[in-house]
N, C-alpha and C positions, 0 to 999 in steps of 0.2 A: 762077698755078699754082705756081710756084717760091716760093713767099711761103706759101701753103697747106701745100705740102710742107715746110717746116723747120717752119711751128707745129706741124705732125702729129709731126714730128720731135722738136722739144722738149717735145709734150706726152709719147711715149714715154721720151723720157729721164727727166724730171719722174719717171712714174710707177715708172721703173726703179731712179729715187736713194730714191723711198720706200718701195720693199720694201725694198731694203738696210737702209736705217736700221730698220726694222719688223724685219726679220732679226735685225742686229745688237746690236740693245737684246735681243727676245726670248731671243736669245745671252747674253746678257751675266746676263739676270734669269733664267735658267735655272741658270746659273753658280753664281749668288751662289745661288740658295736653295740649291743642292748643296752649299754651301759652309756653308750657315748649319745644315744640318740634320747633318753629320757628328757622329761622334763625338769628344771633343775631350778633348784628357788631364786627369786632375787637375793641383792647383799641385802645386808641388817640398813633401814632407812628407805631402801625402796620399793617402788611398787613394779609390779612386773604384769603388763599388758597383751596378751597373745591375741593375734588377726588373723583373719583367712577369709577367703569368698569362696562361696562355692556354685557350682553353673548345673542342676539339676538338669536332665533331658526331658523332663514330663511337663515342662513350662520356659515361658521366655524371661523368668527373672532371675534376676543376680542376689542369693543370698549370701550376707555379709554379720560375720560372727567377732563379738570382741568378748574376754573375759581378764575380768581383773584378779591377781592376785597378790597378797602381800610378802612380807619378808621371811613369813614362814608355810608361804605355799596354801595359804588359808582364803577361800571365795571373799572377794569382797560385793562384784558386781558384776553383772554379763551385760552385754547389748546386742540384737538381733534387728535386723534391719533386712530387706530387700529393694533394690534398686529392677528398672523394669527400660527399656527391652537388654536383652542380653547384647553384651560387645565381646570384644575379645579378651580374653583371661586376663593377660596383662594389666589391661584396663580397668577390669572388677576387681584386682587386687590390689588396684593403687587407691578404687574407692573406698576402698575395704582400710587402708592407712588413712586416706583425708577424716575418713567419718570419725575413725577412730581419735584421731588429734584435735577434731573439732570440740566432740563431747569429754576428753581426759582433763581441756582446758577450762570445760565448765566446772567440771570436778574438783580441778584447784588440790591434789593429792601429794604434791612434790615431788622428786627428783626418779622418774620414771623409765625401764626398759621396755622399748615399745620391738616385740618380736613377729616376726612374716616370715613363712616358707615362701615367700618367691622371691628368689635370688634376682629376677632380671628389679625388680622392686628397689630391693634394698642399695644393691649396686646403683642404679640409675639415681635415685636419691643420694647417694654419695659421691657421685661425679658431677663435675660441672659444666656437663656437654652441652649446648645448646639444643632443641630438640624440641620442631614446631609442632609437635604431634598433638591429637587429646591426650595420648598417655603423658607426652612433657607438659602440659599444660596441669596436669591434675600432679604431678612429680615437682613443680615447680611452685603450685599452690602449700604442698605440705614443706616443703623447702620455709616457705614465708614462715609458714602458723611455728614449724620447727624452731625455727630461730628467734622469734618473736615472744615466744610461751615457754621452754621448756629449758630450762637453766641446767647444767649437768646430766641431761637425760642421753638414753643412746638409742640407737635402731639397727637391728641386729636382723640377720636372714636366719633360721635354724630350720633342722629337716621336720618333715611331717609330722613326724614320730613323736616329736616333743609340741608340736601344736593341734594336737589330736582335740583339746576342749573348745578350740576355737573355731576345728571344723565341722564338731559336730553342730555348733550351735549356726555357725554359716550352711548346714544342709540342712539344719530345721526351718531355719528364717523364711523362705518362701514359704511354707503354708501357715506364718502367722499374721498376724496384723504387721500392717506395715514398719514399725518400731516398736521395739518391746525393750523396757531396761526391765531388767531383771533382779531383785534384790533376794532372792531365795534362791537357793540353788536349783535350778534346773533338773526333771529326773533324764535328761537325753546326756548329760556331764556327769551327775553324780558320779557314774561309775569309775569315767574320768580320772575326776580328780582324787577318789580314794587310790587308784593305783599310782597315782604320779606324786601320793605321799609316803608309799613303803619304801 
């Protein structure tokens, strides 16, 4: 009996040290993806630009969000646009990069990371596929303006998570005027951008 009872004993212990550990990794890898998915400043010199479109279902327009930020994660400028009728994704997020490279070159700010959650984007502007499409046609435009304007700059895919100020300002954009540059901070970002500096 007494011999029964401490294996019953050690098998609940057993079972209790392996939730912990199952816990505690879960902890730990919950952690790190918080940590990998943030937003993360440019280097010291450059400017860090985040894009996104966004495709409301209460209207047929393409809102299209750009915000600027410096070397130390500090607002410089946003830009809010909407494009009308809606297309497919793909395609509002490549306009969502043309507009973006159009206006950073009026800007004239120097050596620029220009950041997009859409992978088929980022990738397709890094390949050199031929591609009769409108989407290659508008991939092929920023290709030009890219090469032409942007001396040391890069263009980067990053997850959601870290372009959250860019989409809220591409979910706002339909219901404002048709282009808004922004030089205050926004209050639909504010909140944004203070988490994406702790």
């Amino acid at each position: 009996m007494w011999i029964h009872r401490n294996k019953l004993l050690f098998r609940e212990l057993n079972d209790w040290k392996n939730i912990k550990t199952v816990q505690t990794t879960t902890s730990v890898d919950v952690q790190t993806e918080m940590n990998v998915i943030k937003w993360k400043k440019p280097s010291p010199g450059r400017i860090k630009y985040n894009i996104d479109a966004a495709f409301p279902s209460n209207n047929n327009r393409i809102g299209l969000g750009i915000c600027i930020r410096d070397e130390t994660g500090a607002f410089i400028r946003a830009k809010t646009e909407w494009v009308e009728p809606k297309c497919e994704v793909h395609v509002g997020e490549a306009l969502g990069f043309l507009s973006a490279l159009r206006w950073v070159h009026e800007l004239n700010l120097g050596p620029v990371d220009f950041e997009l959650d859409s992978k088929l984007v980022v990738d397709s502007f890094r390949h050199h596929r031929k591609d009769f499409t409108e989407f290659g046609a508008i991939i092929q435009h920023c290709k030009v303006l890219f090469s032409s304007f942007y001396v040391n700059s890069s263009v980067e895919f990053v997850r959601r998570q870290s372009n959250e100020v860019a989409h809220a300002l591409a979910t706002a954009a339909p219901s404002l005027a048709s282009v808004q540059i922004l030089v205050d901070i926004p209050n639909c970002i504010e909140h944004i951008l203070i988490n994406d500096m702790l």
